[in-house]
BASELUM-705586 format. One line per field, with one value per residue: residue number from 1; residue in one letter; x, y, z of N, C-alpha, C, O in turn. Coordinates in steps of 0.2 Angstrom, whole numbers. Layout:
BEGIN
num = c(NUM_...)
residuo = c(a_...)
neast = c(X_...)
nnorth = c(Y_...)
nup = c(Z_...)
caeast = c(X_...)
canorth = c(Y_...)
caup = c(Z_...)
ceast = c(X_...)
cnorth = c(Y_...)
cup = c(Z_...)
oeast = c(X_...)
onorth = c(Y_...)
oup = c(Z_...)
// end
This chain:
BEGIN
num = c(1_2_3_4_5_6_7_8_9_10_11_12_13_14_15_16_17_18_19_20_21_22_23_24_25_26_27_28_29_30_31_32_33_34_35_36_37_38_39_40_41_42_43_44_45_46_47_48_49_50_51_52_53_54_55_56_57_58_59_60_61_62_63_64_65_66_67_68_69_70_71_72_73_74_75_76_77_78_79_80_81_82_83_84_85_86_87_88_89_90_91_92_93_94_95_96_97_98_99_100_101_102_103_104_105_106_107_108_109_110_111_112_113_114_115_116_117_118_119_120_121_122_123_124_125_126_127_128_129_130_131_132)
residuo = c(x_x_x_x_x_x_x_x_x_x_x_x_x_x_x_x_x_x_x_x_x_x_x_x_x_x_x_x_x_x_x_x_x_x_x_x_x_x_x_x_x_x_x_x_x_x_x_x_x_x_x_x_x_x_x_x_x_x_x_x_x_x_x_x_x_x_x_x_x_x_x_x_x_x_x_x_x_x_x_x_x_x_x_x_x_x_x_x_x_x_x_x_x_x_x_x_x_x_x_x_x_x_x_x_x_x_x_x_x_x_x_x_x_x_x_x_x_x_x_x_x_x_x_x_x_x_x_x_x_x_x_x)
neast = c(0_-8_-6_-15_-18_-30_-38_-52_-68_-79_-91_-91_-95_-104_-98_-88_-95_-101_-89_-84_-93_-92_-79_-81_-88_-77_-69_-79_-77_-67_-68_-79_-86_-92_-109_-119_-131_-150_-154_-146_-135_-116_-112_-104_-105_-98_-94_-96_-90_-77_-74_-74_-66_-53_-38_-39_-42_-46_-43_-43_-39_-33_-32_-26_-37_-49_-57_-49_-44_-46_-39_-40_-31_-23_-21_-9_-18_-23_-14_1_16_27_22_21_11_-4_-8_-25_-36_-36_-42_-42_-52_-57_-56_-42_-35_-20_-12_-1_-5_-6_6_13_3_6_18_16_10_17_28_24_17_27_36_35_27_14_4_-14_-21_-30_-25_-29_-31_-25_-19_-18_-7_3_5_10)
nnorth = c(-12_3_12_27_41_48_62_63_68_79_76_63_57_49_38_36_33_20_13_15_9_-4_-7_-5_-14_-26_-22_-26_-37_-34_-28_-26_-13_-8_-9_-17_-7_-4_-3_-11_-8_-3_13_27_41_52_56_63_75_72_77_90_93_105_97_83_72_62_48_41_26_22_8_7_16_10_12_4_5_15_27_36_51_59_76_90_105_94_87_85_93_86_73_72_65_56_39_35_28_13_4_-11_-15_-33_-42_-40_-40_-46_-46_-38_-24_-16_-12_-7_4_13_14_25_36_39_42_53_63_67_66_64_49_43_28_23_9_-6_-16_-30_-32_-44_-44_-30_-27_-36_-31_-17)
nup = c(-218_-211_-197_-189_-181_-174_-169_-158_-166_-160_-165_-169_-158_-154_-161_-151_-140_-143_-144_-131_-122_-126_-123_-107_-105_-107_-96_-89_-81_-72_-61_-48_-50_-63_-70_-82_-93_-90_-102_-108_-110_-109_-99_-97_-89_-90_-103_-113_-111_-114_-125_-126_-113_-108_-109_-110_-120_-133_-141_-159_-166_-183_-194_-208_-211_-204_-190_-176_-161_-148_-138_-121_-119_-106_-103_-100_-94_-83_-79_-67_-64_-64_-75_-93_-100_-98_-102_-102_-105_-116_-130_-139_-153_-151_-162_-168_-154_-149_-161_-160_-161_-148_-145_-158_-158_-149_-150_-161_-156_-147_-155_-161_-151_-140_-123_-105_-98_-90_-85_-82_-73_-71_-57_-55_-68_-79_-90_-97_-86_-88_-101_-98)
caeast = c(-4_-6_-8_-15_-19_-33_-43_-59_-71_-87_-100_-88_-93_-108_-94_-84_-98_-99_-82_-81_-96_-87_-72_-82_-90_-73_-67_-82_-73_-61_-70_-88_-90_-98_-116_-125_-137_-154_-156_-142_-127_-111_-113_-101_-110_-94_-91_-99_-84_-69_-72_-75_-62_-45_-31_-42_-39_-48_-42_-46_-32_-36_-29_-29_-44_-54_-56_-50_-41_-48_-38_-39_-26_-23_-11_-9_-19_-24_-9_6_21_29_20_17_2_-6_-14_-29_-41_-33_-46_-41_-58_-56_-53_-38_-29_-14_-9_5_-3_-4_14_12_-1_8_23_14_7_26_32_17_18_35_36_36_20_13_0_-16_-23_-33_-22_-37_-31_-17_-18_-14_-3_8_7_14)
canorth = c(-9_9_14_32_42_56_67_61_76_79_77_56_57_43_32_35_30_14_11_16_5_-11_-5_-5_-22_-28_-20_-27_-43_-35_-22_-25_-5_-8_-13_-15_-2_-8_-3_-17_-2_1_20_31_48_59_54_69_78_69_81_96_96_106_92_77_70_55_46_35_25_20_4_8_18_9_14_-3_6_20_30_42_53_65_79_97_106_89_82_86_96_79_72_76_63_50_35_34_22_11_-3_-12_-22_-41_-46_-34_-42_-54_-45_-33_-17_-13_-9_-1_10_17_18_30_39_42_46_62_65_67_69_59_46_37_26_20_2_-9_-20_-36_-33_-45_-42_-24_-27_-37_-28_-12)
caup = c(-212_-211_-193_-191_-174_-176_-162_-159_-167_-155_-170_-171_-151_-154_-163_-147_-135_-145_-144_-124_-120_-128_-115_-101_-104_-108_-90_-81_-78_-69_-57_-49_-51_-70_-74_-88_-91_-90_-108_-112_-113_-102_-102_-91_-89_-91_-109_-117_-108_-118_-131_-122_-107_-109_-107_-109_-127_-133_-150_-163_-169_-189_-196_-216_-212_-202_-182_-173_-155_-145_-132_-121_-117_-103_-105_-95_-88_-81_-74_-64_-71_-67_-82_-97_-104_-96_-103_-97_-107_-121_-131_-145_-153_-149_-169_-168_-152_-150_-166_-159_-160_-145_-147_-163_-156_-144_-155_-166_-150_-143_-159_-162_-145_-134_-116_-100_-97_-86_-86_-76_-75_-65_-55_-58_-76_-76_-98_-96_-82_-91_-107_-98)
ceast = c(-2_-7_-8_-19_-22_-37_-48_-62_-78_-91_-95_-90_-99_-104_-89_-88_-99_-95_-83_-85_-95_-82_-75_-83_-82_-70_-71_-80_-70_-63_-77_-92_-94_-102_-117_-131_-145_-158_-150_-136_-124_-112_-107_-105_-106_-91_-92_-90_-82_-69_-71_-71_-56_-39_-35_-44_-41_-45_-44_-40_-34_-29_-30_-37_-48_-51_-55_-47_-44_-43_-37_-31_-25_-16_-13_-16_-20_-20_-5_11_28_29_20_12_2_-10_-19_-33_-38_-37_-45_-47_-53_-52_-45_-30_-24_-11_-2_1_-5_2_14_8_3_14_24_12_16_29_29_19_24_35_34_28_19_6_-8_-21_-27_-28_-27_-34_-28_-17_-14_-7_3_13_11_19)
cnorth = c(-2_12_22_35_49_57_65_68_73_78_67_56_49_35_30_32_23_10_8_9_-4_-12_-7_-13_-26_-27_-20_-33_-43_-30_-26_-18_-4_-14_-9_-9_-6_-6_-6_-14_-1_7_22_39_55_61_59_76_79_74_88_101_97_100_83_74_64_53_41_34_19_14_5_10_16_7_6_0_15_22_36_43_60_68_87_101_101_87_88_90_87_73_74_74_55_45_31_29_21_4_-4_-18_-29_-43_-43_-34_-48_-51_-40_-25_-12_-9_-5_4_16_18_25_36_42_47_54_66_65_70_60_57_44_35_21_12_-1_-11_-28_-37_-35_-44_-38_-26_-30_-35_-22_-14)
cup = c(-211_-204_-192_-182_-175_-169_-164_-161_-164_-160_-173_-163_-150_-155_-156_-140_-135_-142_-135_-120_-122_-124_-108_-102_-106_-100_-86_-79_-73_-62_-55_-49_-58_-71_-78_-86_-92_-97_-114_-114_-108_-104_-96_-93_-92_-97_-112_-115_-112_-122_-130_-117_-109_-106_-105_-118_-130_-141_-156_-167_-175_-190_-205_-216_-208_-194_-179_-163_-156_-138_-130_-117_-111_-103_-98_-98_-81_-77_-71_-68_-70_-74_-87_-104_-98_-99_-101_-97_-114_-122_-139_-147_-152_-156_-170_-162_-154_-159_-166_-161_-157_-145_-152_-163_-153_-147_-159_-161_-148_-147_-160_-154_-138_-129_-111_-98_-92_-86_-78_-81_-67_-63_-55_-63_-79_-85_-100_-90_-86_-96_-107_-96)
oeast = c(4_-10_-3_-22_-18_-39_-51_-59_-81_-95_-97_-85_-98_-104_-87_-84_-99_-97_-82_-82_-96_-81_-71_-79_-84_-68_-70_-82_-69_-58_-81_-98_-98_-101_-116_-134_-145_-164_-149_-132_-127_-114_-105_-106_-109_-87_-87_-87_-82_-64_-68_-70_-52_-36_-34_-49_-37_-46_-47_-38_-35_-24_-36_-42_-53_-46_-60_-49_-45_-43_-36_-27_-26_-10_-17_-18_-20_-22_-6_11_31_34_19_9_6_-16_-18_-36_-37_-36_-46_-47_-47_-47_-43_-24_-24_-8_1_5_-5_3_15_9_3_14_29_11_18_32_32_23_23_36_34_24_24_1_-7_-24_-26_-24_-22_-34_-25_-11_-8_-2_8_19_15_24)
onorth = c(-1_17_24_31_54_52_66_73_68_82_65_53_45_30_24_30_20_6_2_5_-8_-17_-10_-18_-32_-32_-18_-34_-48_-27_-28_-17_1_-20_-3_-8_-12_-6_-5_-16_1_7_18_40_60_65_60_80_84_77_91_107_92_100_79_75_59_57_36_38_13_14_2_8_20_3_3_-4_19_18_40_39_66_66_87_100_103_84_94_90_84_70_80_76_51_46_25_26_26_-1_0_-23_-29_-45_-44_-32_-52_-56_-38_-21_-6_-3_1_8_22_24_29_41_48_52_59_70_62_76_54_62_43_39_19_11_1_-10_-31_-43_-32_-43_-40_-25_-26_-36_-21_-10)
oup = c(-210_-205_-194_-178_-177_-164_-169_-159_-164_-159_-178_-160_-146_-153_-155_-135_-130_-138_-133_-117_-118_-121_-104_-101_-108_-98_-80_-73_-69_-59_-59_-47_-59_-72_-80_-80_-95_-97_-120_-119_-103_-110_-92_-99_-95_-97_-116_-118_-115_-123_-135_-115_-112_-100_-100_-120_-130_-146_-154_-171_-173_-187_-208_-219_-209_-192_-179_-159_-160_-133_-134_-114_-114_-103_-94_-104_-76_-72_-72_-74_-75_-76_-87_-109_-96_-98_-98_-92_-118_-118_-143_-144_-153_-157_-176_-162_-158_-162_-171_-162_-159_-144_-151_-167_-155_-147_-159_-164_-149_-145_-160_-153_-133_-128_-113_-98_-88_-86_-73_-86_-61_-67_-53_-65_-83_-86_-103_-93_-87_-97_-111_-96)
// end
C-alpha cells in the first residue's frame, strides 16, 4: 500500500466535484442544511474556489494510484497566526473505511506538512468526533 498526497489540479476539479458530492451526501445524515439537488447532485456552489483561493488547499490522497480520500486543507492567509492548517473537509470512499487509513492519511499529511492544526467537524458526526 502506497499512500500518496497530491494537490488537486483545476483542469482534476470535475473529479473533485464527484468526490465532494459523495461527502455531502455522506454529511447529509448529520446536518439538515444539505439537499439534494433537483438534478439528483449535492453541489455546494463555492467548490470552483478550492482551486483558486490563496490558502485553501484541496487534496487528493492516492492509494497505489488510485484516488480513494479527499481533503481539504486550510492554511494561511486563511487562518490565524495561531494555526498553521486546518482540516477542513476529509472523505474517504465507503470501500476504503474501517481500514485504518484515516490514520494513515493524516500520517502522511503531518509528515509533508509541519505545523500546528486544528480541526473542524460537526459535532452530530459522532464518527469523526471520535476518530479525532
Amino acid at each position: 500500500m502506497t499512500i500518496t498526497l497530491q494537490k488537486v489540479l483545476e483542469t482534476e476539479a470535475p473529479i473533485l466535484r464527484n468526490l465532494y458530492s459523495l461527502y455531502l451526501h455522506d454529511l447529509s445524515k448529520f446536518t439538515p442544511n444539505i439537499d439534494i439537488g433537483v438534478d439528483v447532485f449535492f453541489h455546494y456552489e463555492d467548490l470552483e474556489l478550492f482551486c483558486k483561493t490563496e490558502g485553501l488547499s484541496p487534496h487528493f490522497i492516492k492509494n497505489d494510484n488510485i484516488i480513494i480520500v479527499f481533503l481539504l486543507l486550510l492554511e494561511r492567509p486563511l487562518l490565524k497566526k495561531a494555526n498553521d492548517f486546518s482540516v477542513n473537509d476529509i472523505f474517504i470512499l465507503n470501500k476504503y473505511n474501517d481500514q485504518g487509513l484515516g490514520s494513515k492519511v493524516l500520517g502522511k499529511l503531518f509528515e509533508e506538512k509541519h505545523g500546528k492544526y486544528f480541526v473542524i467537524e460537526l459535532v452530530e458526526n459522532l464518527p469523526a468526533v471520535s476518530f479525532w
